[in-house]
Structures are given as C-alpha cells and as structure tokens.
N, CA, C and O atoms as a GROMACS GRO file, in nm:
protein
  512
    1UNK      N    1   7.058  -5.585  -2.794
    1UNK     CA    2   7.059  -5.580  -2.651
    1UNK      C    3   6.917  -5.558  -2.600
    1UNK      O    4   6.856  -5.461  -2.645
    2UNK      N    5   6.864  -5.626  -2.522
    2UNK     CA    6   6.710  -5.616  -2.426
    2UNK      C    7   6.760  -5.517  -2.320
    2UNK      O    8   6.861  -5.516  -2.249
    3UNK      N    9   6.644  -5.426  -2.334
    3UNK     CA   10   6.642  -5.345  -2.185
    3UNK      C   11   6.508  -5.380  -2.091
    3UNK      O   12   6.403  -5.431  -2.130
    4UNK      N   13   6.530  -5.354  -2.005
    4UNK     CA   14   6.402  -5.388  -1.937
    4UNK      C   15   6.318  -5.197  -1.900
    4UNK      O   16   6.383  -5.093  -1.914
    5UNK      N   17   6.200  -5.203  -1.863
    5UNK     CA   18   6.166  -5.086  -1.838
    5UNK      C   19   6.164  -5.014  -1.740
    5UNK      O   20   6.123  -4.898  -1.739
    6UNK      N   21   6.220  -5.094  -1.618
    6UNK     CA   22   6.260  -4.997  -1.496
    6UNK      C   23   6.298  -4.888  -1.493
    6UNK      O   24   6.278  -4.848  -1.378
    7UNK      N   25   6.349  -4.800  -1.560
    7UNK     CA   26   6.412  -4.680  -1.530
    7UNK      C   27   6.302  -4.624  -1.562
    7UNK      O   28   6.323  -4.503  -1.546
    8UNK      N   29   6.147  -4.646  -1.614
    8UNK     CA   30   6.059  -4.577  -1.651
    8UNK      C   31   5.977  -4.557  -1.536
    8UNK      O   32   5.918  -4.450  -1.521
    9UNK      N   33   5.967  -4.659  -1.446
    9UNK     CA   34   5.917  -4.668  -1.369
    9UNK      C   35   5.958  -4.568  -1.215
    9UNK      O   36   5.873  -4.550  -1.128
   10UNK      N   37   6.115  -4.508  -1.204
   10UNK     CA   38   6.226  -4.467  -1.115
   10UNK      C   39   6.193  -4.340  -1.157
   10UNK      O   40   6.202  -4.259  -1.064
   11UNK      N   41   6.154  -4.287  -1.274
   11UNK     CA   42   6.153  -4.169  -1.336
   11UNK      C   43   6.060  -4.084  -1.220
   11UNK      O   44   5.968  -4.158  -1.184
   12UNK      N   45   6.056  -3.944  -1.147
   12UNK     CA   46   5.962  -3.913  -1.088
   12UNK      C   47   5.922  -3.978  -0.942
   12UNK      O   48   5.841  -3.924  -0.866
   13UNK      N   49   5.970  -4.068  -0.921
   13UNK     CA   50   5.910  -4.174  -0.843
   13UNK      C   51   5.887  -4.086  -0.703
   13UNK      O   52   5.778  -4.084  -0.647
   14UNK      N   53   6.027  -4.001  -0.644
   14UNK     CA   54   6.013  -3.944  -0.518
   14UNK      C   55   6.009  -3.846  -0.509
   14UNK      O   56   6.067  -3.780  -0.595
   15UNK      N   57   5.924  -3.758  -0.373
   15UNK     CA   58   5.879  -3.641  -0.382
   15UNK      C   59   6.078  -3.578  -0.320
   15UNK      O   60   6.132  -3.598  -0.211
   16UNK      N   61   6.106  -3.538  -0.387
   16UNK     CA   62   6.226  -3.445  -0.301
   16UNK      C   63   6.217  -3.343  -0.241
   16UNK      O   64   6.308  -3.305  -0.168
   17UNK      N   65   6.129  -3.290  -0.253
   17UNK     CA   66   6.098  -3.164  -0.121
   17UNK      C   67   6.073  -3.028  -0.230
   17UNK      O   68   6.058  -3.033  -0.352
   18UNK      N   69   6.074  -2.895  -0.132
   18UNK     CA   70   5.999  -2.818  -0.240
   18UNK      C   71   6.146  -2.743  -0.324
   18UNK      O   72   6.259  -2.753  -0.277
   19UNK      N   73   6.115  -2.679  -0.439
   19UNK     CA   74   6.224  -2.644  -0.503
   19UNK      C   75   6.317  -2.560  -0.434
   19UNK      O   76   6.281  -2.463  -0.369
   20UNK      N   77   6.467  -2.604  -0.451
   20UNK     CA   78   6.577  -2.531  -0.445
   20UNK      C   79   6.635  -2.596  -0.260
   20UNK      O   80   6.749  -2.580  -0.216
   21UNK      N   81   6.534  -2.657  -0.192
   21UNK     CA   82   6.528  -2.697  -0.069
   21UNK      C   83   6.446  -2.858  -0.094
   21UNK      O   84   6.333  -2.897  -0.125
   22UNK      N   85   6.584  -2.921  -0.058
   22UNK     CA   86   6.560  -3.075  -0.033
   22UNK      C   87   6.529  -3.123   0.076
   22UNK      O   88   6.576  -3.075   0.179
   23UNK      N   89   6.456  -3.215   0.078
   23UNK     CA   90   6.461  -3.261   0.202
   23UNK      C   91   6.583  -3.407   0.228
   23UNK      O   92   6.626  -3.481   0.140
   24UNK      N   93   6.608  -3.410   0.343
   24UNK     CA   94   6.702  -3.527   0.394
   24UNK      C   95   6.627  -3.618   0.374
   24UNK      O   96   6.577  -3.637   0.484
   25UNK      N   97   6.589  -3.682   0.313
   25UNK     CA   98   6.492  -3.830   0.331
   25UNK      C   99   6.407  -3.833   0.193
   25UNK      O  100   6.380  -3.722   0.146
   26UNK      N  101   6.375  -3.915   0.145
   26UNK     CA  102   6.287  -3.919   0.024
   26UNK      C  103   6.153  -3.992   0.042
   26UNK      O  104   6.148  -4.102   0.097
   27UNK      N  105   6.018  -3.912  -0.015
   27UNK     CA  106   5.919  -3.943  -0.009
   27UNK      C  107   5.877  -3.977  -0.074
   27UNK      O  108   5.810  -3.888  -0.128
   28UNK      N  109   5.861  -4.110  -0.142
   28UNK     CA  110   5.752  -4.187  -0.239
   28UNK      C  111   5.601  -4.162  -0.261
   28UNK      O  112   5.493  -4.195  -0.212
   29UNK      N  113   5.645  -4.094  -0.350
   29UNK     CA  114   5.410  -4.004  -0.406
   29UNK      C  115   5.353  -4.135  -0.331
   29UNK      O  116   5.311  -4.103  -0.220
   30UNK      N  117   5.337  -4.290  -0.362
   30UNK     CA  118   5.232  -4.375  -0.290
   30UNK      C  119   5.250  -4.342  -0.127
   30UNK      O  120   5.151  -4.363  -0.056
   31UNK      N  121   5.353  -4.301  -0.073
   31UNK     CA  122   5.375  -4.303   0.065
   31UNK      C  123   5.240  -4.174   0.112
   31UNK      O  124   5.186  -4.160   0.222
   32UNK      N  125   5.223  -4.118   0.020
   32UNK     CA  126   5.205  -3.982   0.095
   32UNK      C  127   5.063  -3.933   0.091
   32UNK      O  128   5.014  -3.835   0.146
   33UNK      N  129   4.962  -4.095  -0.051
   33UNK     CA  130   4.839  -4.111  -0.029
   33UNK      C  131   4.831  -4.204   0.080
   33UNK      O  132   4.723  -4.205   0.140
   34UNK      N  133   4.945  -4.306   0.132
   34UNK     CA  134   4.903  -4.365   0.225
   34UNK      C  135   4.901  -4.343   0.349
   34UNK      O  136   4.820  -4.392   0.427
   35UNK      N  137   5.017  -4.243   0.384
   35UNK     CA  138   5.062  -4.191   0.517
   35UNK      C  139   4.909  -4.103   0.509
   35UNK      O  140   4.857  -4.121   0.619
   36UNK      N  141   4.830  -4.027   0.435
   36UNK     CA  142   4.729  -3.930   0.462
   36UNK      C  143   4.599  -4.058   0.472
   36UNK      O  144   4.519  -4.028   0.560
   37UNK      N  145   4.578  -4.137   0.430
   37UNK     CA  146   4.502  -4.200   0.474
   37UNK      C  147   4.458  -4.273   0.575
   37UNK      O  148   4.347  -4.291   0.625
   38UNK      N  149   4.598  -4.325   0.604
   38UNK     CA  150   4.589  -4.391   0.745
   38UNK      C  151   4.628  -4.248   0.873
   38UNK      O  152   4.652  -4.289   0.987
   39UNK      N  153   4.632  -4.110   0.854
   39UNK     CA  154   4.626  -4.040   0.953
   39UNK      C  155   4.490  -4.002   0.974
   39UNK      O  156   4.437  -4.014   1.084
   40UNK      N  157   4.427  -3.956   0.870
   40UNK     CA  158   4.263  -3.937   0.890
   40UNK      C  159   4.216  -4.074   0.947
   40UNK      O  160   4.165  -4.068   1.059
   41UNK      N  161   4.224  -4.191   0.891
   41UNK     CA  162   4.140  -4.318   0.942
   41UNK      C  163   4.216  -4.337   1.091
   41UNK      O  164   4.145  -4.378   1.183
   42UNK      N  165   4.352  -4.308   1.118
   42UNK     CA  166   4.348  -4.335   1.285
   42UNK      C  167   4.307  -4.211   1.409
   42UNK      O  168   4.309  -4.218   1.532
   43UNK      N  169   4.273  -4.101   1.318
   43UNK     CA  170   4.218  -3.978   1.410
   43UNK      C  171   4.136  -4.007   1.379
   43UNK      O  172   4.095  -4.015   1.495
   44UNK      N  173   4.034  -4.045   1.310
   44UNK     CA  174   3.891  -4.075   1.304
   44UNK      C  175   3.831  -4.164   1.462
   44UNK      O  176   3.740  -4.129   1.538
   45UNK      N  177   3.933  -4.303   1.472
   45UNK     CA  178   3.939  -4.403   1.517
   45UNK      C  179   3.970  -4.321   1.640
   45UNK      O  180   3.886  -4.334   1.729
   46UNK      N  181   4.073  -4.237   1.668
   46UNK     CA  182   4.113  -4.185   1.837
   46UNK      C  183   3.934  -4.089   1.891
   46UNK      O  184   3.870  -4.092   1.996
   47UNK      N  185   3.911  -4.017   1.760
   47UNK     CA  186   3.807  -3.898   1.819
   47UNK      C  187   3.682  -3.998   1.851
   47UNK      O  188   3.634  -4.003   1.964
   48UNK      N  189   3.630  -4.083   1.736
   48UNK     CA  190   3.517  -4.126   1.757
   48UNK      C  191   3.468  -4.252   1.843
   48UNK      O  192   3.363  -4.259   1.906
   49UNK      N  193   3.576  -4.358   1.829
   49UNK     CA  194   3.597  -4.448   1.894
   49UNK      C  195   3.651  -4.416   2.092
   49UNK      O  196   3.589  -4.413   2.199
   50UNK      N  197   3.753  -4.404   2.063
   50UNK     CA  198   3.792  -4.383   2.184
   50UNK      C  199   3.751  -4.289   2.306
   50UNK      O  200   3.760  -4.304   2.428
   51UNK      N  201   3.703  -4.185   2.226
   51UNK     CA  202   3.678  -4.069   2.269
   51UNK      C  203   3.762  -3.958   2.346
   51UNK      O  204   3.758  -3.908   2.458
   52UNK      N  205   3.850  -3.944   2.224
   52UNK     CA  206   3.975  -3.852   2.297
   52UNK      C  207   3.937  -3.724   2.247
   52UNK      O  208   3.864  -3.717   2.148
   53UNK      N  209   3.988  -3.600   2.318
   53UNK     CA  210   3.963  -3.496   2.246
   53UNK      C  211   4.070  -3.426   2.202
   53UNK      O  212   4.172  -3.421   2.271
   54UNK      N  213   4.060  -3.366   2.090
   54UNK     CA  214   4.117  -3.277   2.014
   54UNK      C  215   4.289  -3.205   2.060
   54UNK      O  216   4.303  -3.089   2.099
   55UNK      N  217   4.377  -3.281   2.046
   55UNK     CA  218   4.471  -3.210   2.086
   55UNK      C  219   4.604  -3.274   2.084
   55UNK      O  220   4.614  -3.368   2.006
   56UNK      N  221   4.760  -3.229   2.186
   56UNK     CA  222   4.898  -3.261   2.127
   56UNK      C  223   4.922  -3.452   2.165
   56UNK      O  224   5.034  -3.492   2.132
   57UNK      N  225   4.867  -3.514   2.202
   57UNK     CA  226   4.908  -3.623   2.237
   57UNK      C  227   4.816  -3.726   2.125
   57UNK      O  228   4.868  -3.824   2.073
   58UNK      N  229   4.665  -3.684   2.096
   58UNK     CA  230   4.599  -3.755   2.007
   58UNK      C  231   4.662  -3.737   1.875
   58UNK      O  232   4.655  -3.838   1.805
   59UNK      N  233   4.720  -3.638   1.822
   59UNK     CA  234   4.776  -3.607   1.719
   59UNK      C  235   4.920  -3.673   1.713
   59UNK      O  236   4.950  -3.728   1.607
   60UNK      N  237   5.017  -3.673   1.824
   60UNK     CA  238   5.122  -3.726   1.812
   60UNK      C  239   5.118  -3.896   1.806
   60UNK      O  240   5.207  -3.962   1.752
   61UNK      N  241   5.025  -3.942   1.855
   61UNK     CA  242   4.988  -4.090   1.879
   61UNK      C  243   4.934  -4.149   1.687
   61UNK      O  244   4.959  -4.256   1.631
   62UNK      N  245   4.861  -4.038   1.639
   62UNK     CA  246   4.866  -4.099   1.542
   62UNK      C  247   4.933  -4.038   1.430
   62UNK      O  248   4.904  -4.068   1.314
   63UNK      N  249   5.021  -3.954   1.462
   63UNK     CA  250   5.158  -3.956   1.336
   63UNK      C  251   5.237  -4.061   1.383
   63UNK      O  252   5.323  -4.079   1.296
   64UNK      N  253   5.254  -4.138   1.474
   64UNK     CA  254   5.359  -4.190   1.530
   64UNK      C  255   5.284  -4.372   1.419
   64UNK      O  256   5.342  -4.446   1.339
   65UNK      N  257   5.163  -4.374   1.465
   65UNK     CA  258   5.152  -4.468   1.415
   65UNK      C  259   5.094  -4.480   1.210
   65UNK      O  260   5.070  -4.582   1.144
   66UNK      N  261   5.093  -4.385   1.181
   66UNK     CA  262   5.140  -4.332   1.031
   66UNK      C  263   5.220  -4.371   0.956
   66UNK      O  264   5.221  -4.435   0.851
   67UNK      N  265   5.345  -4.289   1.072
   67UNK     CA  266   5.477  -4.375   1.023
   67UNK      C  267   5.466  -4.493   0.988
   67UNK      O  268   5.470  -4.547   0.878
   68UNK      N  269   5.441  -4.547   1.140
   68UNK     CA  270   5.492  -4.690   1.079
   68UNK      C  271   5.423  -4.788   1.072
   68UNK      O  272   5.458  -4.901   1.105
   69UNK      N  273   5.280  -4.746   1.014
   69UNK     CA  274   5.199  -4.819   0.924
   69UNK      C  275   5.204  -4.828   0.740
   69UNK      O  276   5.177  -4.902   0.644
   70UNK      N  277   5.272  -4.662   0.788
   70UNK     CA  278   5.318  -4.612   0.599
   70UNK      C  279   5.416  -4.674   0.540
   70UNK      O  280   5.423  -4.691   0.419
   71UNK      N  281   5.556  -4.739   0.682
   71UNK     CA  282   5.643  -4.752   0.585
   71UNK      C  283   5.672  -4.939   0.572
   71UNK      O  284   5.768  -5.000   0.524
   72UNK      N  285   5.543  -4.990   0.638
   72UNK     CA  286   5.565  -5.132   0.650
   72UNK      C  287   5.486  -5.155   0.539
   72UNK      O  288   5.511  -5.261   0.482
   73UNK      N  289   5.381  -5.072   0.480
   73UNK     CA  290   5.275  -5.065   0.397
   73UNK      C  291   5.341  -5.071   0.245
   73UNK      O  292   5.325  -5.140   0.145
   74UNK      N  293   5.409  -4.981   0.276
   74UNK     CA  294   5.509  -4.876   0.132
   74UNK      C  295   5.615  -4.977   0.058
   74UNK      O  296   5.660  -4.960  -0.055
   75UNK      N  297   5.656  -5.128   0.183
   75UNK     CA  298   5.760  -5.208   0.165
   75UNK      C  299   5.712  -5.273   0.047
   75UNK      O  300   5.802  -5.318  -0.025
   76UNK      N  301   5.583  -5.292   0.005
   76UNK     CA  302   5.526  -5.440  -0.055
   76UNK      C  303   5.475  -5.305  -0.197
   76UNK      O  304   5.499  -5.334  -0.314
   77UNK      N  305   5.417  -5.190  -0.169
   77UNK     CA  306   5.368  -5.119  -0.298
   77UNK      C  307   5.480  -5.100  -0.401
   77UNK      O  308   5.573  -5.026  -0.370
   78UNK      N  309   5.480  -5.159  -0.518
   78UNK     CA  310   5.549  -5.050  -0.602
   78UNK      C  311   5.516  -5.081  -0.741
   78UNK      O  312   5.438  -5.174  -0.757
   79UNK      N  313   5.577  -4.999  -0.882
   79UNK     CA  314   5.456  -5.029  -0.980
   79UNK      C  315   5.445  -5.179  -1.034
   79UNK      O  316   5.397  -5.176  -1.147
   80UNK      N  317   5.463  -5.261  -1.005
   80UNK     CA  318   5.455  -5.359  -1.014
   80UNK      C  319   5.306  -5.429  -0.956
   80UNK      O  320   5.214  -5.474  -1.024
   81UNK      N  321   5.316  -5.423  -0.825
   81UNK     CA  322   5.230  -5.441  -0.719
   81UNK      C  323   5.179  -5.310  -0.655
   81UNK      O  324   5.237  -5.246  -0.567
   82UNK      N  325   5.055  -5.278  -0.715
   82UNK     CA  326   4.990  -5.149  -0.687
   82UNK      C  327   4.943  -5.164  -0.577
   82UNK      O  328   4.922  -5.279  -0.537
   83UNK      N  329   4.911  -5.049  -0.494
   83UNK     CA  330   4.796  -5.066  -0.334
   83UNK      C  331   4.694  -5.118  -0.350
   83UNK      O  332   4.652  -5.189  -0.258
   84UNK      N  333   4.623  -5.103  -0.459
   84UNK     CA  334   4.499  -5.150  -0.489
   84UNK      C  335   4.468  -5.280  -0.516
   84UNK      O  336   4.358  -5.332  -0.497
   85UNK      N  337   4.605  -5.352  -0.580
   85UNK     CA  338   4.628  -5.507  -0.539
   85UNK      C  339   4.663  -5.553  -0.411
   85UNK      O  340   4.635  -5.669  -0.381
   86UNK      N  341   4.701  -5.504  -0.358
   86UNK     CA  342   4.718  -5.551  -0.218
   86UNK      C  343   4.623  -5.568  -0.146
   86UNK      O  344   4.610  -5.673  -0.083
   87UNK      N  345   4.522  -5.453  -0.141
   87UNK     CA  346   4.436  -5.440  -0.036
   87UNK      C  347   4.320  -5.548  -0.115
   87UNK      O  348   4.221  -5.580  -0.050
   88UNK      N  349   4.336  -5.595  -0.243
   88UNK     CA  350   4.251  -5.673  -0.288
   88UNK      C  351   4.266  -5.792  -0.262
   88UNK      O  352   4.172  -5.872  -0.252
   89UNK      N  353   4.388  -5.820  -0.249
   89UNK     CA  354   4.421  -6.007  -0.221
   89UNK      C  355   4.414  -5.978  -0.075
   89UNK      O  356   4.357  -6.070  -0.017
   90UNK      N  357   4.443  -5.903  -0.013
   90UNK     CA  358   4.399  -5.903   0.146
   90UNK      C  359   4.249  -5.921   0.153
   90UNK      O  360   4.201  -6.019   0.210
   91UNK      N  361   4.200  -5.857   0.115
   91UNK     CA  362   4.033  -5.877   0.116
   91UNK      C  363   4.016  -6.030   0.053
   91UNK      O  364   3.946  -6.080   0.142
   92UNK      N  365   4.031  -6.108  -0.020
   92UNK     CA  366   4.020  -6.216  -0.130
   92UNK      C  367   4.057  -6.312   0.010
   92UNK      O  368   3.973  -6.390   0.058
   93UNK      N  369   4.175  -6.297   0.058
   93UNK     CA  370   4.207  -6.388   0.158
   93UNK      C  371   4.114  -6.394   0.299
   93UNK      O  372   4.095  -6.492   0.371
   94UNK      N  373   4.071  -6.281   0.311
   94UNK     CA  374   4.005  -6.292   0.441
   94UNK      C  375   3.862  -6.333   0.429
   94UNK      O  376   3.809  -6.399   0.518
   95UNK      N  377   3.810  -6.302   0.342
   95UNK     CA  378   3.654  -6.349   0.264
   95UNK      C  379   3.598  -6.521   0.201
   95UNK      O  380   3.484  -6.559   0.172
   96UNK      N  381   3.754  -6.608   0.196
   96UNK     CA  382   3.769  -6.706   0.080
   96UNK      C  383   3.697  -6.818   0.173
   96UNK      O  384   3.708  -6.839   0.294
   97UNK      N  385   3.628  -6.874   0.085
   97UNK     CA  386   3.530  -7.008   0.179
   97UNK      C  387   3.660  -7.084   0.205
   97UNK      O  388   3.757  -7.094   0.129
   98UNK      N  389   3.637  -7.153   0.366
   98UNK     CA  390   3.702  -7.247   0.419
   98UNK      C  391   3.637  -7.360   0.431
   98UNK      O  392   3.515  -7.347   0.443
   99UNK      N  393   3.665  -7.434   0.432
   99UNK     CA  394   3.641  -7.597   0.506
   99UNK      C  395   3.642  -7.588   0.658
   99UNK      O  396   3.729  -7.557   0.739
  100UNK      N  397   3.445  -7.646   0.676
  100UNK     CA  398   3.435  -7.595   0.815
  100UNK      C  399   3.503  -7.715   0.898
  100UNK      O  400   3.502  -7.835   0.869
  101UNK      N  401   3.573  -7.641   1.027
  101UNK     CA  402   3.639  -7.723   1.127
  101UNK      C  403   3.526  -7.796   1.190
  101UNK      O  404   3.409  -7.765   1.210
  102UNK      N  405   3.623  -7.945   1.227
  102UNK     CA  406   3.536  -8.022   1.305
  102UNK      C  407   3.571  -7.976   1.464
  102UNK      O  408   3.673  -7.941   1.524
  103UNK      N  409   3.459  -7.992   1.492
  103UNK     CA  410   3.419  -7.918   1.646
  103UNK      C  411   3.388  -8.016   1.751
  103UNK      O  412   3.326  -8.122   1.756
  104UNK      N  413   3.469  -7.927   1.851
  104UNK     CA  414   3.432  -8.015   1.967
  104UNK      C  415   3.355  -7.944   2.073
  104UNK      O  416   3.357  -7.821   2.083
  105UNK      N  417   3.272  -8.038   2.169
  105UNK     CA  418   3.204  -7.965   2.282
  105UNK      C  419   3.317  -8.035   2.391
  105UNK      O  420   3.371  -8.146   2.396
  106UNK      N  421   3.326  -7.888   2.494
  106UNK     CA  422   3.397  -7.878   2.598
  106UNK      C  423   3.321  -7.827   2.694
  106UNK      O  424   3.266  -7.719   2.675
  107UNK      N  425   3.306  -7.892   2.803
  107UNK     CA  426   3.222  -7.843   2.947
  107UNK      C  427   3.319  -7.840   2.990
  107UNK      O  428   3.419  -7.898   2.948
  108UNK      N  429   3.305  -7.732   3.135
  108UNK     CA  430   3.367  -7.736   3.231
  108UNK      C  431   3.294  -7.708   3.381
  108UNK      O  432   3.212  -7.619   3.402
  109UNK      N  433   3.323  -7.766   3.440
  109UNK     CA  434   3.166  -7.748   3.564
  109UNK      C  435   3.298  -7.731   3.704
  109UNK      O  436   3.372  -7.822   3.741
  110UNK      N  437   3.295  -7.589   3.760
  110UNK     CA  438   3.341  -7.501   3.850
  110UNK      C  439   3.256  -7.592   3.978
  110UNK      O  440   3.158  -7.662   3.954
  111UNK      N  441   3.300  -7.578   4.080
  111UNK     CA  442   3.229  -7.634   4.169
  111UNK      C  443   3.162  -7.491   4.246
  111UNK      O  444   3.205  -7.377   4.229
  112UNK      N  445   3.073  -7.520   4.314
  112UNK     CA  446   2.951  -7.394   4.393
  112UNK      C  447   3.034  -7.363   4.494
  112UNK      O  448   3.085  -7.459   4.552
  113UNK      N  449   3.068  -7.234   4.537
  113UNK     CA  450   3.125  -7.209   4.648
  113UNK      C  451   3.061  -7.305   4.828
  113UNK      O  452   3.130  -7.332   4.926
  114UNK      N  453   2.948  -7.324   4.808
  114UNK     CA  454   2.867  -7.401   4.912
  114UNK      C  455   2.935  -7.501   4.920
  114UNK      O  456   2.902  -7.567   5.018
  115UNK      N  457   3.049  -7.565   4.840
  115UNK     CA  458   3.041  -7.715   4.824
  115UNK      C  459   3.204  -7.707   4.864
  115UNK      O  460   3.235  -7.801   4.937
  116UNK      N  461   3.288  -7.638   4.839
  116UNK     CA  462   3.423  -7.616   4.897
  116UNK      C  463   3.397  -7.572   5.034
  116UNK      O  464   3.316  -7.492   5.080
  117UNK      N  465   3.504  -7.657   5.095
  117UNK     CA  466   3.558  -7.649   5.279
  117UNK      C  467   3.600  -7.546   5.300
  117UNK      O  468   3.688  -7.500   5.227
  118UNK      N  469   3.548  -7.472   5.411
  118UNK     CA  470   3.575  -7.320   5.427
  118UNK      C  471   3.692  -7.358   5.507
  118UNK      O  472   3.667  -7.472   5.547
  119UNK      N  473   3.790  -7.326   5.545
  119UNK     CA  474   3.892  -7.282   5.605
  119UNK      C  475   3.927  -7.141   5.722
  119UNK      O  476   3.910  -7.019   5.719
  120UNK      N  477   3.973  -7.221   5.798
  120UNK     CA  478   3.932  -7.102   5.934
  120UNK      C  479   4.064  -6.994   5.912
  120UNK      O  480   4.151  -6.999   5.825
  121UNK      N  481   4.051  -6.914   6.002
  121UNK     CA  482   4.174  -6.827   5.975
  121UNK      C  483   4.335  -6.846   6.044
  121UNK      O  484   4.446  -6.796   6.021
  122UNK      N  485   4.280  -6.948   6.141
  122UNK     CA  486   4.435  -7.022   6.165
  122UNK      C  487   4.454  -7.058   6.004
  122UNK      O  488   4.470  -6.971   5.918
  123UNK      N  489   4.452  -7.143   5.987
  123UNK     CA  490   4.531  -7.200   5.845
  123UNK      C  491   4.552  -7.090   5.754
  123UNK      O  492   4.658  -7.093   5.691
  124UNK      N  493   4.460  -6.975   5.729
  124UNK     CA  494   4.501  -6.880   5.627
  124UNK      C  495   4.644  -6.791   5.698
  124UNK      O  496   4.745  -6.744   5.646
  125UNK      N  497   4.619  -6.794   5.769
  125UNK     CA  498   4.781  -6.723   5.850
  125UNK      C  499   4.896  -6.794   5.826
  125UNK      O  500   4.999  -6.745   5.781
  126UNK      N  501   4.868  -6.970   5.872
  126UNK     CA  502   4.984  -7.002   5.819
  126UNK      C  503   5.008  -7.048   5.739
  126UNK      O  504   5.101  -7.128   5.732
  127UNK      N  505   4.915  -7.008   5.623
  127UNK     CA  506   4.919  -7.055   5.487
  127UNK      C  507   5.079  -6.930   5.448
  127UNK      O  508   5.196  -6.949   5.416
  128UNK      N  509   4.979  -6.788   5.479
  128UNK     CA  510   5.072  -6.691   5.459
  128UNK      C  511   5.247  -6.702   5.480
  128UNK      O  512   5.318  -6.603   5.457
   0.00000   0.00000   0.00000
C-alpha cells in the first residue's frame, strides 16, 4: 500500500491557543508571521506615509486590513507552496522583459477660451 506524506505535513500545523484554553478558531504558525508582518508594514505605511498619529482608529484600520490581507495571503501558502515562493514568482512576474508595445501619438487641442461664444445671461437662465 503507498501512503502519501500529508499527515506529516498536518502534524503541528495550528496554533490552538494557550494550554488548557482553546481558542474558537485556528491559527496557522504561517498566518501569524504574516498577519505580524503586514501589521508593522501597514502602521509603518499609516504613521509615515499618511501621517496619522498614534492611536484607536490607526490601529483598528490596520488590524482590519491584516485580516484580510492574512487570510487571502494564507489561501495560496502551504507546505507545498511556501511564502517565499510566492512572493518570488510575484516578483519574477512583475520584473520579466516584455515585448515593447507599439505606440501611438494622440493630440488633443482644447480650444482657447477667447475663441468660444460667450453667451449672455438670458440664455444661461433659460438654459437652467
């Protein structure tokens, strides 16, 4: 009989919470380098970028988006397909020489306000 090695892989896999107290929900160890990474890199992004300061709405804005960067992230990781492959063929794809497009020139020539018929304010009334 062939076995395959999955159950080696299932072994350990989720954090269940701390001893004797479970948690309702299961946390995947990759979830929980990724959920911490992408919370530092989007508070980085709120404090320095945006310039928000320190407090309950900058913090809730980016657990909120944690979530659900972690768990759209978390869909595609598993030992099969490590994070570190992912984020590599993402990089591979966005870097890969293309075949440059043929290009076109497009003018567009606005006319000078000097050159349009002014209109008196009878007509704008009963334009209205």
């Amino acid at each position: 009989m062939i076995e395959n090695d999955d159950l080696l892989y299932r072994v350990d896999r989720n954090w269940l919470g701390p001893t004797g107290h479970a948690l309702p929900f299961r946390i995947r160890y990759t979830a929980i380098g990724v959920g911490l990474s992408v919370f530092v890199t989007t508070l980085f992004i709120e404090m320095s970028v945006l310039h928000l300061t320190f407090g309950f709405q900058p913090v809730a804005i980016a657990m909120a988006v944690t979530v659900l960067v972690t768990s759209r992230a978390t869909k595609y990781v598993n030992a099969d397909r490590p994070l570190r492959s992912i984020i590599r063929a993402a990089w591979n794809d966005l870097t890969a020489p293309r075949p440059p497009k043929q290009s076109q020139t497009v003018s567009v020539s606005l006319p000078s306000p000097a050159q349009q018929p002014r209109r008196s304010r009878r007509t704008e009334r009963a334009s209205r």
